[in-house]
C-alpha positions in Angstrom: 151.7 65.8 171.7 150.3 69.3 170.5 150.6 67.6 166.6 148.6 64.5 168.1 146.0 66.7 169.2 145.6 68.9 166.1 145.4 65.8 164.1 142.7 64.5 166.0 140.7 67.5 165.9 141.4 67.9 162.4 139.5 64.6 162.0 137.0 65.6 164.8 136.0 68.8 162.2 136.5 66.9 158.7 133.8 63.9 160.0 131.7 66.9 161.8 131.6 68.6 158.3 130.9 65.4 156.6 127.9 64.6 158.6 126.5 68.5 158.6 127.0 67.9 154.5 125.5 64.5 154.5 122.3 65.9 156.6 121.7 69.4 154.2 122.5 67.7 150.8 121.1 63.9 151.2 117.4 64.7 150.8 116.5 63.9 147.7 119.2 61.5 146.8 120.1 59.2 149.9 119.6 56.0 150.5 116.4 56.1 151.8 114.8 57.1 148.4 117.2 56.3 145.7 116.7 53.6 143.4 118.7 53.6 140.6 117.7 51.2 137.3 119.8 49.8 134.6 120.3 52.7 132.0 119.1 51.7 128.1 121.1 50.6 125.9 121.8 53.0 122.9 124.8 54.4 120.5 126.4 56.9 121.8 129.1 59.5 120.2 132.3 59.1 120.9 134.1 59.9 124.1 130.4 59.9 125.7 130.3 59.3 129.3 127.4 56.8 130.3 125.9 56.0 133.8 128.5 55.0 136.3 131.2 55.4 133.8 133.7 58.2 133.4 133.9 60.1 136.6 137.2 61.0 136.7 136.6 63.3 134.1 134.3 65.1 136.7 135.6 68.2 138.9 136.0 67.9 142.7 132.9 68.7 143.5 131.1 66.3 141.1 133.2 63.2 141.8 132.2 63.5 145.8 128.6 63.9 145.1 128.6 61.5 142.2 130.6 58.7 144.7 128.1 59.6 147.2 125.0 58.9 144.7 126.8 55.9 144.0 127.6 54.4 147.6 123.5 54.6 148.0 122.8 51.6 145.6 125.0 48.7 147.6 121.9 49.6 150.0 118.6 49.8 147.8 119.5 48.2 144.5 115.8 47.1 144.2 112.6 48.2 144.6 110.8 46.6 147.6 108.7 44.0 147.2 106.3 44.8 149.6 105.9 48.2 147.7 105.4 46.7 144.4 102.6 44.4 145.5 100.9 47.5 146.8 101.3 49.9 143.7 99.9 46.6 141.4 96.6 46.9 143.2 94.3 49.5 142.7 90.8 50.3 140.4 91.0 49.6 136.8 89.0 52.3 135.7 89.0 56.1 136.1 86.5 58.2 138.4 85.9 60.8 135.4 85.2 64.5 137.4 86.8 66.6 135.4 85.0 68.6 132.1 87.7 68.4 130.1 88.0 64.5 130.3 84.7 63.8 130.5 84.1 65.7 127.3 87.1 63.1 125.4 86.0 60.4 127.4 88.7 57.0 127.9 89.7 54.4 125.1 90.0 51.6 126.8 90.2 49.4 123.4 93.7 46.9 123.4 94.6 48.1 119.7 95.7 44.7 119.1 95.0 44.9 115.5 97.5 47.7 115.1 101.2 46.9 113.7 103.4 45.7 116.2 106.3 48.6 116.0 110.5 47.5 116.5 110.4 49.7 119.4 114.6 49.8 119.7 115.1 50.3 115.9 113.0 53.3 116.5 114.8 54.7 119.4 117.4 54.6 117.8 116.6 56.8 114.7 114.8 59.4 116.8 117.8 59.6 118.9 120.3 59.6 115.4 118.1 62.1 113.8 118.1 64.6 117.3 121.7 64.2 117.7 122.5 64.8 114.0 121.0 68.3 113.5 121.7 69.1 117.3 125.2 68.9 115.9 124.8 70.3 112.3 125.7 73.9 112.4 124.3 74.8 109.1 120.8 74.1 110.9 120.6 77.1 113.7 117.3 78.2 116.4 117.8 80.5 119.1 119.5 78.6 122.2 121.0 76.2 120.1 124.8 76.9 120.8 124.1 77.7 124.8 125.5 74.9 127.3 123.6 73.0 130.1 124.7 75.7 132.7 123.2 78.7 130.4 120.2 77.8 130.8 118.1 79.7 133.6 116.7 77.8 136.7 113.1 79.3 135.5 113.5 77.3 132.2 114.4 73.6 133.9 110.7 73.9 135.7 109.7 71.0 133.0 112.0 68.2 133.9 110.2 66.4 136.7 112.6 63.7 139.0 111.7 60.7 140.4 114.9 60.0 142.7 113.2 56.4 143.6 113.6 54.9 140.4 116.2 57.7 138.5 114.1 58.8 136.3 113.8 62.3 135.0 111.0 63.5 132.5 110.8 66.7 130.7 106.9 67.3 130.2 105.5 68.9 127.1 101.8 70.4 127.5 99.4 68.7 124.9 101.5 65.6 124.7 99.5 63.1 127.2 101.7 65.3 129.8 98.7 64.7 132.3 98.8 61.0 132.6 102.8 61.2 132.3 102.8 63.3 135.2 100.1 60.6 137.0 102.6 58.1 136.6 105.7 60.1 137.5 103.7 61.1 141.0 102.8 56.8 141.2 106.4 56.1 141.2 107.6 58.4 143.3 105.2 58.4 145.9 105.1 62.4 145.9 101.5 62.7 147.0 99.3 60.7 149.4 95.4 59.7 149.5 94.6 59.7 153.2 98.2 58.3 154.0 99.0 55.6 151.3 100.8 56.7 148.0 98.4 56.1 145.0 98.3 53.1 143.3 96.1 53.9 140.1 97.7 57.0 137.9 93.7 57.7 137.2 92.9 57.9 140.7 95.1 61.0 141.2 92.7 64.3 140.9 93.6 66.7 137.8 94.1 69.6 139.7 96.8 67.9 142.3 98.2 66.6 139.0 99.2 69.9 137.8 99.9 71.6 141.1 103.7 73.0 140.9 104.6 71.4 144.4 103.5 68.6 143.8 106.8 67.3 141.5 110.2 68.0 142.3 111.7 69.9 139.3 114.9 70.7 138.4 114.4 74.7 139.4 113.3 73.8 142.9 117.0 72.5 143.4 118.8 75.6 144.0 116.2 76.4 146.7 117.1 72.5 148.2 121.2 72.9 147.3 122.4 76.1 146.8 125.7 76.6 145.2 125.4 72.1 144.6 122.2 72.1 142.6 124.1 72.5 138.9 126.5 69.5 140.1 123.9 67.4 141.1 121.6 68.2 138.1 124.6 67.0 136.3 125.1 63.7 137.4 121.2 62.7 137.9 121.2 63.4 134.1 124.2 61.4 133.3 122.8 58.5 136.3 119.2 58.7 135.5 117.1 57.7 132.7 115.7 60.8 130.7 112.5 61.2 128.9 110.3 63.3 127.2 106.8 62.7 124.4 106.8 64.9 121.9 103.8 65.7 119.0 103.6 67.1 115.3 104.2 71.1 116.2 100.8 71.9 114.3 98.2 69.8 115.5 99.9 70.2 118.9 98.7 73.9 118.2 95.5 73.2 117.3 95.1 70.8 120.1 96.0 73.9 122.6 93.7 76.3 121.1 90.6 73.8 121.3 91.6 73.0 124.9 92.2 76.5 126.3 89.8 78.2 124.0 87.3 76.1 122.7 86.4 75.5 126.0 85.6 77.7 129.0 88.7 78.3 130.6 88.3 81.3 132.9 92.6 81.5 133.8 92.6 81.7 129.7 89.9 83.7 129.0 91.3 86.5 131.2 95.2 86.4 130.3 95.0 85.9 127.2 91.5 86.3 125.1 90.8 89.3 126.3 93.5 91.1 124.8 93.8 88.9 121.5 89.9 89.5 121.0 90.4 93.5 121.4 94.1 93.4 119.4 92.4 91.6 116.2 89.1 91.3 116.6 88.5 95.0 117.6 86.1 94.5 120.2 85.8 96.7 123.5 84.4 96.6 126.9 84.5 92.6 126.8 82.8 90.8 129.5 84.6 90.2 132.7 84.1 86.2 133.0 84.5 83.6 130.1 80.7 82.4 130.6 79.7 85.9 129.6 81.6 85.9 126.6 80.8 82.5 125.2 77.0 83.2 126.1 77.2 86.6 124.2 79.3 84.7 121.2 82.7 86.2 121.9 85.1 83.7 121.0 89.0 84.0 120.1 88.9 82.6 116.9 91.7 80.4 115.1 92.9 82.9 113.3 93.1 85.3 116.4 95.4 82.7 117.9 98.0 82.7 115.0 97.7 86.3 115.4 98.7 86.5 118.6 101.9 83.7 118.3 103.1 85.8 114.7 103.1 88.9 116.7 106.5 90.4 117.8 105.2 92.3 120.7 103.7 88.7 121.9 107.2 87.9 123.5 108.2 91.2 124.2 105.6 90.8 127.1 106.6 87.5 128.3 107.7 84.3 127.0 104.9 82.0 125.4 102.6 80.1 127.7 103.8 76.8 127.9 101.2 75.0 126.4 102.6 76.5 122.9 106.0 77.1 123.5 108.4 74.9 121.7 109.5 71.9 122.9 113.6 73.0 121.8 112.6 75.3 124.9 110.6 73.6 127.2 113.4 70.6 127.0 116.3 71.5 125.7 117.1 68.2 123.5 120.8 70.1 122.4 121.8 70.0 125.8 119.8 67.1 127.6 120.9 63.9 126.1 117.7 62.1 126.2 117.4 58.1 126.7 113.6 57.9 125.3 111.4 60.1 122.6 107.8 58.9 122.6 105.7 60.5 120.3 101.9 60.6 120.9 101.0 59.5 117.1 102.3 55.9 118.9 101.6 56.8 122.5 99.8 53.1 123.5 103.0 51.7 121.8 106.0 53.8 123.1 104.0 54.2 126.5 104.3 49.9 127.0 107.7 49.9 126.0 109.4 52.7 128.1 107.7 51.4 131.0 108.6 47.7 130.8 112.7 49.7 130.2 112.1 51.6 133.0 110.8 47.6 134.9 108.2 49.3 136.3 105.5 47.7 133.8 104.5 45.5 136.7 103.7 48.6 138.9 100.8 50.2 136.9 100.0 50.6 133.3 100.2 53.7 131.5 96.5 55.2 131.4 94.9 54.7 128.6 94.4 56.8 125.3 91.9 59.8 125.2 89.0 58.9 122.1 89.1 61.5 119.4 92.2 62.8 120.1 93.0 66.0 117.6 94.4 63.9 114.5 97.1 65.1 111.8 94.3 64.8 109.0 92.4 68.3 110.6 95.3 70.4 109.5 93.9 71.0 106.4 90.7 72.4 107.6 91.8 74.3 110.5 94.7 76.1 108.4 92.1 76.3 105.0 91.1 80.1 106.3 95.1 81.4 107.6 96.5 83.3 104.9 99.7 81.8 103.2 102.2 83.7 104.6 100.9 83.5 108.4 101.5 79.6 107.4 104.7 80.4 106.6 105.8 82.1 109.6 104.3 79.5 111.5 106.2 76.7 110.3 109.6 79.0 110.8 108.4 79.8 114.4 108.1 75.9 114.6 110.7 74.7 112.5 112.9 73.4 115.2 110.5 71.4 116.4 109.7 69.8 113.1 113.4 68.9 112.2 114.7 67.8 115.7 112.0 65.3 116.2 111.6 64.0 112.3 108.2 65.7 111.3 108.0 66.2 107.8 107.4 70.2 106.8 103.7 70.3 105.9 104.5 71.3 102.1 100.5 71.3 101.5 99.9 74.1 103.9 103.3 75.8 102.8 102.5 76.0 99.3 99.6 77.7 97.0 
């Protein structure tokens, strides 16, 4: 009798615990959210484990949450239809308020005339040529050798999740990150206009766009999971589709500095003109507010700028802002295994394509293309006046970025 009633409450406390479990770690990856797509097809290395596959190989811990992920997709193995006729709707034109894009202005141009591009071929050797000098150990950048779980919750605030769709993208700033971010906040429904998800990417304001709570990021998980988050990270990566956009390192540089300085920025102006104009261009008692300064002709120049990312007491202070920090440490391509690398020299392109893998291409369309977008041809101009060697250490500072995404090293700016 007394083993008859231990063995009930034993089963009493195990399906209490289960539910408590179910309740505190189901948020953002039960059924009522989680849509889970058909992963791309791609090589893989040996002994690689894909999605859904290999999950015995997973401890304890891992194989219950990763059986729990799974159990959720008998339920919602679809997106509903009544939710995809009302994400198809919606204006076919942006409201322009902000400066910035008003300044650039849309391309709204169909590009029909350009080359039609073998979108898989290409996958393909992005993803041979990351994975080849990820592994080479003659090729070494700080944080190369670290593991997934080395990397500090601060650094995974880049890789944005949508649980509807399992999807997970790693934003770079200066790489169409904006209008990535549009879409990622369309498909997941993360932020409502008067009660209705948006429909239109381009009807969601800039500055909700780039508001931190609007996304859930990977470092908001131990704050969610506690002790769980590392698991779960794990399996969403090997479940969910990964993707990032990446640019040539330089012009992504030059695109940054005409964005944050070329402009009035007043955030900018005050973290970070202020003391490159007094560290190199020896002024004092500099106006308080960036409308002062560009009215009295105090602007960081270029140069300055190089300056300020050659200088070793630059990261002795803090890390680099991430609109130039490197993508190797924004993303972490050695220890992410990435499904997707778009590049923004074929944005309109690699933007169609991913979407119609991802089948939400019937959702919404990627927003269009900025006009006069900073091109690969101003590099010589903007480097003609940076001293040889500056250029040098540059391209060492970047060199990661370069190789691990197939940019060829600028010899012309390298060399006298």
């Amino acid at each position: 009798m007394t083993k008859a009633r231990l063995l009930r409450l034993s089963v009493v406390l195990v399906s209490i615990f289960m539910i408590l479990l179910i309740i505190v770690y189901w948020d953002n990856v039960g059924t009522a959210h989680f849509y889970l797509h058909t992963s791309f097809s791609r090589p893989r290395s040996p002994g690689a484990i894909t999605a859904g596959e290999g999950w015995e190989a997973l401890p304890d811990v891992d194989e219950f949450l990763a059986k729990l992920l799974s159990s959720s997709l008998k339920q919602n193995s679809s997106i509903p239809r009544k939710t995809e006729q009302l994400l198809v709707q919606g204006s076919n034109k942006p409201v322009v308020s902000n400066l910035e894009e008003n300044v650039r202005g849309y391309d709204w141009s169909t590009h029909k005339d350009r080359n039609s591009l073998d979108q898989e071929k290409l996958q393909v050797e992005r993803q041979r040529t990351l994975r080849e000098f990820c592994a080479n150990s003659s090729f070494a950048f700080p944080t190369k050798e670290r593991s997934f779980d080395d990397i500090p919750n601060y650094e995974l605030n880049h890789l944005i999740v949508d649980d509807r769709h399992g999807v997970i993208y790693c934003y770079v700033p200066k790489v169409a990150c904006t209008n990535w971010k549009r879409v990622m906040i369309v498909l997941s429904e993360s932020l409502l206009d008067q009660g209705v998800p948006y429909r239109n990417p381009l009807d969601i304001p800039r500055e909700h766009v780039h508001n931190t709570s609007t996304h859930l990021t990977f470092n908001k998980f131990w704050r969610r999971y506690g002790k769980f988050s590392r698991h779960l990270m794990k399996i969403k990566l090997k479940k969910y589709t990964k993707f990032l956009f990446v640019r040539d390192p330089f012009v992504r540089l030059i695109s940054a500095f005409r964005s944050k300085f070329e402009l009035e920025n007043e955030e900018f102006y005050r973290r970070f003109a202020i003391p490159m104009l007094k560290l190199y261009s020896n002024h004092t008692n500099l106006p308080t507010s960036v409308s002062e300064a560009f009215g009295a002709g105090l602007k960081v120049s270029f140069s300055d700028f190089i300056q300020y990312l050659l200088d070793p007491r630059t990261e002795k202070m803090a890390p680099f802002n991430e609109h130039w920090r490197q993508v190797y440490r924004l993303c972490h391509p050695c220890q992410i295994d990435y499904d997707f690398i778009g590049k923004l020299e074929t944005l309109d392109e690699d933007a169609a394509y991913l979407l119609q893998l991802l089948k939400v291409d019937r959702l919404l369309r990627f927003p269009p293309s900025y006009r006069n977008r900073t091109a690969s041809s101003w590099e010589d101009n903007w480097f003609a006046k940076i001293p040889l060697a500056w250029r040098q250490q540059l391209y060492k500072l970047y060199e990661a970025d370069f190789v691990l995404f197939g940019y060829p090293k600028p010899e012309n700016l390298l060399k006298d």
